[in-house]
N, C-alpha and C positions, 0 to 999 in steps of 0.2 A: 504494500500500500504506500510506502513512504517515497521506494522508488518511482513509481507512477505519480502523486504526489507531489512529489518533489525536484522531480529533473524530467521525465518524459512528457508531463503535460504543455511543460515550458520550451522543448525542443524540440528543431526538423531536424530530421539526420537525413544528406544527403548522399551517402556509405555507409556501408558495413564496417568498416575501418573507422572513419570518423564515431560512429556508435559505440563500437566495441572501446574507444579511448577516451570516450565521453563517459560512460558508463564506470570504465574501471578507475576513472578519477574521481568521478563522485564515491562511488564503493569506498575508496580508498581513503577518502576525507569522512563519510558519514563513520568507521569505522574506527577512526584510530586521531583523528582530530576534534569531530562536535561532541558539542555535549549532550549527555545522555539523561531524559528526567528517570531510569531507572537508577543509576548511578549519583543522583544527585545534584543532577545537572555539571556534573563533572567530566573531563575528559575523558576514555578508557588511560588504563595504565600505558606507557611506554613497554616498547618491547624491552626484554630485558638482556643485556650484550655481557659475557664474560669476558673480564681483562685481567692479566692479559691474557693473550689466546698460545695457547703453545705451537711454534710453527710445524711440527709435524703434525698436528691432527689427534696425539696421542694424549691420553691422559695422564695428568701428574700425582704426586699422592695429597695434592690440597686436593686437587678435583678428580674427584673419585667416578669411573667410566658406568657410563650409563648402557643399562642391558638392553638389550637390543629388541627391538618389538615382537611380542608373540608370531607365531606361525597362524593363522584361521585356518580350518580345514573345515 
């Protein structure tokens, strides 16, 4: 609803292209920029970034490796 709403009422899309980039920027602003009245009219959190990052990829013993996601069968 928020989507129609709030960005496709208001625009022509003249591409596929220009849609699809028009779309993933609102997505992207409603989602991690506006505020939310669930949240108390607060931002969402920031993503959260580890520093520093170990340049192999591997884990150190501060940061302990994270198991690897189940199998579904």
């Amino acid at each position: 609803a928020k989507l129609r709403d709030e960005l496709l009422n208001g625009e022509i899309f003249y591409s596929l292209a220009e849609a699809k980039i028009v779309i993933e920027s609102w997505r992207h602003h409603y989602n991690t920029k506006r505020p939310h009245s669930s949240l108390g009219y607060r931002t969402p959190a920031p993503k959260v970034v580890q520093w520093p990052a170990s340049p192999s990829g591997a884990a150190t013993p501060a940061t302990p490796a994270v198991a690897p996601r189940p199998v579904m069968h």
